[in-house]
C-alpha positions as CSV (number, residue, x, y, z in Angstrom):
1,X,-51.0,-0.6,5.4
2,X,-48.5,-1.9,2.6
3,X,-51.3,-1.4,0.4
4,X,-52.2,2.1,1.6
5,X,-48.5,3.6,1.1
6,X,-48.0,1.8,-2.2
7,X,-51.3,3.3,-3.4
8,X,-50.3,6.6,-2.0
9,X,-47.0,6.6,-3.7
10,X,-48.3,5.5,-7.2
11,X,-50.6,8.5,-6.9
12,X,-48.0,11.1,-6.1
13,X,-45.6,9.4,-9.3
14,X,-49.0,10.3,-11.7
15,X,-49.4,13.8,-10.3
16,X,-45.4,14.6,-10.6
17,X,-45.6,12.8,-14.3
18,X,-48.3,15.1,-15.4
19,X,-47.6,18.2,-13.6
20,X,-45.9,21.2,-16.7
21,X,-42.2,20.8,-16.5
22,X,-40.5,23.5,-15.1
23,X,-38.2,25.2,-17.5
24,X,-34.8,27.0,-15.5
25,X,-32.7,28.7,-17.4
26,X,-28.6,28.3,-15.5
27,X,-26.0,30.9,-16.1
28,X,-22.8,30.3,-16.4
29,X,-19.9,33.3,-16.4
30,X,-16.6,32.4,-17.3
31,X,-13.6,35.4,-17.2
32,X,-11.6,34.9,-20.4
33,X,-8.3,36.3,-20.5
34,X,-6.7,35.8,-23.9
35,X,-2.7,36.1,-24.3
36,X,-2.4,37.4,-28.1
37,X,-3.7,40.9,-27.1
38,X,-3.9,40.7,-23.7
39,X,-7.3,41.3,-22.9
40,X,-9.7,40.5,-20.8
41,X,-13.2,40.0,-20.3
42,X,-16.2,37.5,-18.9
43,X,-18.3,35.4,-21.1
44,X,-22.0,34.3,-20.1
45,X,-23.5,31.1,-21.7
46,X,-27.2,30.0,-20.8
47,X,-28.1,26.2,-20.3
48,X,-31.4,24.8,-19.2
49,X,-31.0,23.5,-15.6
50,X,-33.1,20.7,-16.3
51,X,-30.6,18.3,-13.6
52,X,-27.6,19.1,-11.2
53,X,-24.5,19.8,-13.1
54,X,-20.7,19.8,-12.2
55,X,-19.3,22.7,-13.2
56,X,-17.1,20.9,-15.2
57,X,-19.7,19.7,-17.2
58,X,-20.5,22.8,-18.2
59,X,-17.2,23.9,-19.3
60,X,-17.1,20.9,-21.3
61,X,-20.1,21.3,-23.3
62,X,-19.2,25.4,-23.2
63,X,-15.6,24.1,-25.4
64,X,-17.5,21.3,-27.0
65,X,-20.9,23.1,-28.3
66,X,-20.0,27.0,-27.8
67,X,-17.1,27.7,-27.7
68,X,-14.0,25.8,-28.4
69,X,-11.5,28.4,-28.2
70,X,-12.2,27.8,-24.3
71,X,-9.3,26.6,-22.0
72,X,-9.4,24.8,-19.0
73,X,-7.1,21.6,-17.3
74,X,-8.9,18.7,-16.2
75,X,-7.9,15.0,-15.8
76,X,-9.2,12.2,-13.1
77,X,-13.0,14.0,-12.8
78,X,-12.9,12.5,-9.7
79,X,-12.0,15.0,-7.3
80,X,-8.1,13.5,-6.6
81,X,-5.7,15.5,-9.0
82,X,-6.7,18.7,-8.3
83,X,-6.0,19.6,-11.7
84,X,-9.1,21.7,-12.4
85,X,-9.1,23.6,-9.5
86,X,-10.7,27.3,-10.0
87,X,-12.3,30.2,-8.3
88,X,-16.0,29.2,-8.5
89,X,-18.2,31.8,-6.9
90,X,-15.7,33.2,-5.1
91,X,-14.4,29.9,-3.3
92,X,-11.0,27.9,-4.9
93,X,-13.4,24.5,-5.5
94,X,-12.5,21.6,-7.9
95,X,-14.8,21.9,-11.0
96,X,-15.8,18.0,-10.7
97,X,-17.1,17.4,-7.7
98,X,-18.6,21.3,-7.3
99,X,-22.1,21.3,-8.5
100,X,-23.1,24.7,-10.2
101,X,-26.0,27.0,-9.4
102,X,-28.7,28.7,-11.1
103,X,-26.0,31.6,-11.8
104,X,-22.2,30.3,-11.4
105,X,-19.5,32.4,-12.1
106,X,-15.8,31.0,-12.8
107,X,-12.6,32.3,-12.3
108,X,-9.1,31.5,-12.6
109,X,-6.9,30.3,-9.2
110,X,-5.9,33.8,-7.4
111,X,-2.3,34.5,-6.8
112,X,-1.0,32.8,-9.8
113,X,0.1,34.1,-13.3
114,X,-2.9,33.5,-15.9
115,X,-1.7,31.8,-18.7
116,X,-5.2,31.7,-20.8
117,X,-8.6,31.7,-19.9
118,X,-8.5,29.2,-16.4
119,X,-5.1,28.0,-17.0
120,X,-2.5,29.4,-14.6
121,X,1.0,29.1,-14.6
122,X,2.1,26.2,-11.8
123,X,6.0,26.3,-12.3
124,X,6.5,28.5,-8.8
125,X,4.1,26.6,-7.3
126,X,5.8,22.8,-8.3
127,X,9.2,25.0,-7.1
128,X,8.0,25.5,-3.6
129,X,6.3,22.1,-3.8
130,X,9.3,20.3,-3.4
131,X,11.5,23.1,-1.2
132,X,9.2,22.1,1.5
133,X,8.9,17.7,0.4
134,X,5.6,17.5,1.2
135,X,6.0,13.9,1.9
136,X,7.4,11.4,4.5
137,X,11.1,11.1,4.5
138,X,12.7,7.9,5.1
139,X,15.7,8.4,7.8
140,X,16.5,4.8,7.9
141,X,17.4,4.6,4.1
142,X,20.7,3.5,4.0
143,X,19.7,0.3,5.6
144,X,18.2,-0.9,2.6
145,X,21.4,-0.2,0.4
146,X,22.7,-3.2,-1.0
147,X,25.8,-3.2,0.7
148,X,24.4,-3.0,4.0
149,X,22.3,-5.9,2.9
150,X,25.3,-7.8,2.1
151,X,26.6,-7.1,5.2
152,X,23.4,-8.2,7.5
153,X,23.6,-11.2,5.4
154,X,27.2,-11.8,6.7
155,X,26.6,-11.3,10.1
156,X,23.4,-13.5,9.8
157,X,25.4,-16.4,8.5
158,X,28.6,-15.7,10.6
159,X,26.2,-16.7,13.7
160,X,24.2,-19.3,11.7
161,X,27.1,-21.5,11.5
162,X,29.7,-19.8,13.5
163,X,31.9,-18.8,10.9
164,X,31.6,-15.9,8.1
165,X,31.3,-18.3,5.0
166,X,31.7,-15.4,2.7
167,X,35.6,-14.6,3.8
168,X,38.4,-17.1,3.4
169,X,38.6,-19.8,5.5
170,X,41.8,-21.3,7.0
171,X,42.5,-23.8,4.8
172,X,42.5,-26.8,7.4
173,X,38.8,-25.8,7.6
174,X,36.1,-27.2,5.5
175,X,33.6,-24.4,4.5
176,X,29.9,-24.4,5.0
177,X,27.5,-23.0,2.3
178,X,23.3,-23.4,2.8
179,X,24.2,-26.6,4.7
180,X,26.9,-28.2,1.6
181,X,30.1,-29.3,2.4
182,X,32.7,-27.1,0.0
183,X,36.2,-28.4,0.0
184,X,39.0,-26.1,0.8
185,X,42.2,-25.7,-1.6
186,X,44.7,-27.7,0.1
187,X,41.5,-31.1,0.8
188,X,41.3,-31.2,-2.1
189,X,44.8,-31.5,-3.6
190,X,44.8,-33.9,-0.5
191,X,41.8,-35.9,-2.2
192,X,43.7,-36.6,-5.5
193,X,46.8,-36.8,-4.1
194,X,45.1,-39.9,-1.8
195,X,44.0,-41.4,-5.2
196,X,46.7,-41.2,-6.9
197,X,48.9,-42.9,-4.2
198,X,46.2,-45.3,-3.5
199,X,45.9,-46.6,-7.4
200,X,50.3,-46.5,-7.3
201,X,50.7,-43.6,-9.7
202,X,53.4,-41.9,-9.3
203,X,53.3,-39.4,-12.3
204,X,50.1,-38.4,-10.8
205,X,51.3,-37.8,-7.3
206,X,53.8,-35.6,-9.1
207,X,51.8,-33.5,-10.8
208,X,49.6,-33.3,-8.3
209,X,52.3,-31.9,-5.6
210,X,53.8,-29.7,-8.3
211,X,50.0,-28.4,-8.4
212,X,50.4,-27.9,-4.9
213,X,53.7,-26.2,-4.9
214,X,52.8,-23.7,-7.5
215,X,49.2,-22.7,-6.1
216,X,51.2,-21.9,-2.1
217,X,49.8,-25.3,-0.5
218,X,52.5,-26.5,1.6
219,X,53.4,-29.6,3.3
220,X,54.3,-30.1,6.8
221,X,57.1,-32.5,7.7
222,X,55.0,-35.6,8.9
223,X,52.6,-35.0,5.9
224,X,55.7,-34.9,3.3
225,X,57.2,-38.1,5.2
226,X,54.0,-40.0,4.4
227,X,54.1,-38.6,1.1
228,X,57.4,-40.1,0.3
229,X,56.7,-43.1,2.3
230,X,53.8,-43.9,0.6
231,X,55.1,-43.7,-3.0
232,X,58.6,-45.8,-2.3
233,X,56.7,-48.4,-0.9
């Protein structure tokens, strides 16, 4: 049966091979509106319709073979921009993904100012275009400000580890940072101030509480009586 329908097929391939090829002549009618003498009129061009054609194929080769005074706006090709949208037999189409018939006929958008040949004036259109926002608006916006950011971040290590590590700290306190131990103000003057009586230098205690005394670290009474304890002994 394979054999049968492969046998078949090559037979119909020979006949369509050597049947007299067919030769349709396409028109193509463009209106033309040209803004030095504002005038205008409609051009036809003939191509032989030997495949399917886009239409805007056809204005391509029209401005690349015919006529290049032709104009016309076209980017992607691919049906997404939209920027060669035209009247094409009466219907607002795309040129490149419209496929043109034996007799096509191409207009300019309606309702908009003609600016030359196919091109029409867009500037009230892109107006309206974003009176209405044609797109999805984002309500929660200020929650991704950097501020508010900063201020989740707070909260988020506030009950982490149950203090806000990003405000001042009582100074008895020993603040917490990713998990690192950072030494308040008044430890640390505490630290050397331990050294320093611990190794017996005075001059060192001294500077170190005059440190203290200028930078608003205060002693309490037991605290100062150890002090001076410590360096008369």
């Amino acid at each position: 049966m394979m054999r049968g329908t492969r046998r078949l097929l090559s037979e119909v391939a020979k006949e369509v091979a050597a049947a007299p090829a067919i030769n349709v002549e396409g028109t193509l009618q463009i209106a033309r509106f040209d803004p030095a003498t504002n005038t205008q009129r409609i051009d036809s061009f003939k191509y032989p319709k030997k495949n399917e054609y886009m239409v805007l194929d056809l204005l391509v080769a029209v401005k690349a073979h015919q006529d290049p005074s032709l104009a016309f706006r076209a980017s992607c090709c691919e049906g997404v921009c939209g920027s060669c949208a035209m009247n094409i037999n009466g219907i607002n189409s795309l040129a490149c993904i419209t496929y043109a018939t034996q007799h096509t006929t191409v207009f300019p958008l309606p309702n908009f100012p003609v600016l030359k040949d196919l091109v029409v004036d867009l500037k009230n259109y892109f107006r309206q275009y974003e009176f209405i926002r044609p797109y999805t608006r984002n309500h929660n916006k200020h929650r991704f400000h950097i501020h508010n950011i900063y201020s989740d971040y707070k909260k988020a290590t506030t009950a982490l580890y149950g203090q806000n590590t990003l405000s001042a700290a009582p100074v008895s306190d020993t603040r917490r940072w990713s998990g690192l131990n950072t030494p308040t103000k008044k430890s640390a003057y505490f630290s050397l101030l331990d050294k320093c009586v611990s190794k017996g230098d005075k001059a060192g205690a001294m500077k170190v509480l005059e440190a203290m005394n200028e930078n608003g670290v205060k002693l309490s009474k037991n605290e100062s009586d150890k002090v001076v304890k410590a360096l008369s002994a």
